[in-house]
N, C-alpha and C positions, 0 to 999 in steps of 0.2 A: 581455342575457339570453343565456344558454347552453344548450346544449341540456338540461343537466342543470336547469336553471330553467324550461324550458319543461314539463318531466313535471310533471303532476299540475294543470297550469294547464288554463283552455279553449281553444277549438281558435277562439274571439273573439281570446284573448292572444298567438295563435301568427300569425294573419291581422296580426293590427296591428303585431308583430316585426320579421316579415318584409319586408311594405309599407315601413314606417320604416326597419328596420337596410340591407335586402338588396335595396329597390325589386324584392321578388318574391312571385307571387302565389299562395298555397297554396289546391290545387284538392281535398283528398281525404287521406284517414287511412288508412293501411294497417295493418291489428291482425289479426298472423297471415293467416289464409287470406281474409281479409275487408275490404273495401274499404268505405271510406264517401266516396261523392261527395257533396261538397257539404254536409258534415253540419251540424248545427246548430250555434249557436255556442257552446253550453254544452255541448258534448262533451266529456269529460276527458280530455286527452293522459295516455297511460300509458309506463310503461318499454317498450320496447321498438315504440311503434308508429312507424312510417315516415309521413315527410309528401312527398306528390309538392307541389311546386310548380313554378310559371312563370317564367323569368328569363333575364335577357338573359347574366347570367351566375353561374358555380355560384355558390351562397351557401356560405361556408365557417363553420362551427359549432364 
């Protein structure tokens, strides 16, 4: 999955990626000036929102 794959999925699809592809753990969605910690798992990743996650090392996308 690509970054381009991951827009429009939930933010469930983007935890289980990451875990799997990157063994890294996404903590929070960044959309514009707005932070979601923790969000739920049906959140819709959109164009343009940033994910912080946790990793031993960068995940490259």
């Amino acid at each position: 999955m690509s970054s381009a794959e991951i827009k429009g999925r939930d933010f469930e699809a983007a935890l289980d990626y990451f875990r799997r592809e990157h063994r890294a753990i996404v903590i929070a969605v960044m959309r514009g000036d707005k932070g979601h910690v923790n969000p739920e798992v049906d959140l819709r990743l959109e164009a343009g929102d940033d994910l912080a996650v946790i990793a031993l090392d960068e995940p490259r996308i």
